[in-house]
N, C-alpha and C positions, 0 to 999 in steps of 0.2 A: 575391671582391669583396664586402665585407660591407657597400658602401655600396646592395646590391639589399635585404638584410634589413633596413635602415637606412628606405631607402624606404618599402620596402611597409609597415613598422610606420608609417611619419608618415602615408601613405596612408589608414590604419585610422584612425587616431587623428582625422585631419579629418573622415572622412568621418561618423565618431561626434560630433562638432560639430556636423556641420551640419544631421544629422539630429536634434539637440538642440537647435539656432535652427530650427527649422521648416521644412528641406529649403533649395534652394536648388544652386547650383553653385559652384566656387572659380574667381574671377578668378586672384586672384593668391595667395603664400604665402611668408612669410618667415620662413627658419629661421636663428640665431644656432649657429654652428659655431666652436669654441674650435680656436687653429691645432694643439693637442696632442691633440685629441681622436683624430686617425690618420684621420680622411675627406676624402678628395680629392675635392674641390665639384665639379670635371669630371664625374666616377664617379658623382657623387649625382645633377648632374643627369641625366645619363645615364639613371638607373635610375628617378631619379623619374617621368621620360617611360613607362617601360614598366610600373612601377607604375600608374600613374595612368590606364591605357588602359580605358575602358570604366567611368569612375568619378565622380564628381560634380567631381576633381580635372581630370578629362583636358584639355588645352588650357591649364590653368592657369600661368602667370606662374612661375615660381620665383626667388625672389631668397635667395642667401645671403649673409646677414652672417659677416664672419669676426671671431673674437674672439681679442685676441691672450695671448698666454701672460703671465703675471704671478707674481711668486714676490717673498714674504718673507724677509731674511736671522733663520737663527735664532742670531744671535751678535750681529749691530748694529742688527738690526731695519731697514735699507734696503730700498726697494721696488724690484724691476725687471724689464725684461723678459727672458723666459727666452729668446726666439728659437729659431727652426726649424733644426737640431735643439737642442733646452732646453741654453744653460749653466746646471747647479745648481748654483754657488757663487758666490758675492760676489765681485763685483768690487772693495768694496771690502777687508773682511777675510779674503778668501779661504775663507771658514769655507762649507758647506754650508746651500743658499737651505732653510731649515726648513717652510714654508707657501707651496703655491699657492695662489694668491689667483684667475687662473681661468685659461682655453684651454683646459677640458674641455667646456668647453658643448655642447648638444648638444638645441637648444629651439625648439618652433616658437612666434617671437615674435609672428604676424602671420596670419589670413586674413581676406582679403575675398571676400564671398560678394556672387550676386545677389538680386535680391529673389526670392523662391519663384513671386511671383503674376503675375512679368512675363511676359508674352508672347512669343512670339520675333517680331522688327522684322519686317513683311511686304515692306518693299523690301530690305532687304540678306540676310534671313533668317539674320542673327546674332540667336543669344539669348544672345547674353553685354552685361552693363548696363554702361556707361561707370563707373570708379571712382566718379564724384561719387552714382552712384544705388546703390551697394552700401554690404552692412553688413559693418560690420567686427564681428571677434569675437576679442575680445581671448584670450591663451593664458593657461595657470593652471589 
């Protein structure tokens, strides 16, 4: 199941943001998943829960985007989609699609973090901020 090595690398990779915005915790998190990339978002979430135990991530939201497969013909230049499992050739000239255009993706688009300095609520004794009072931190 290599949507566990999948995890725990996105796990690393936040957790090295957030500690690059000035600590904090992750609400939420969204990763862009191309349909050819070969990870079953069930798996992912799965593994991200166990990743994420014990980590600025733990509790956090996972939302994946799915992105779907796109391919170039290299004979008429028509754009389409490849579909789960990929047709690689034209539908219209039947020639072989030359350029994927994407569904390899494999990107995290999105975290929302808490503030660092908040407190945890003293009647509910959640310390997670409502989305409107976190920061986002854009991927790149």
């Amino acid at each position: 199941m290599h949507e566990l090595s999948i995890a725990t690398a996105v796990v690393a990779q936040v957790e090295e943001a957030v500690r690059t915005n000035g600590g904090g915790r992750v609400l939420s998190l969204r990763l862009r998943i191309g349909e050819l990339a070969g990870v079953v978002p069930e798996a992912l979430r799965f593994s991200f829960g166990l990743a994420s135990e014990g980590t600025a991530l733990a509790g956090a939201r996972l939302e994946v985007e799915t992105v779907p497969g796109r391919a170039r013909c290299g004979g008429c230049g028509r754009e389409s989609d490849t579909g789960v499992p990929p047709m690689l050739w034209c539908a219209d000239c039947a020639r072989p699609l030359g350029e994927l255009l994407s569904g390899r993706e494999l990107e995290i688009a999105e975290v929302v973090l808490t503030d660092p300095s908040d407190a945890p609520d003293p009647v509910s004794g959640d310390d997670r901020d409502t989305p409107e009072e976190a920061t986002h931190v854009p991927s790149g």
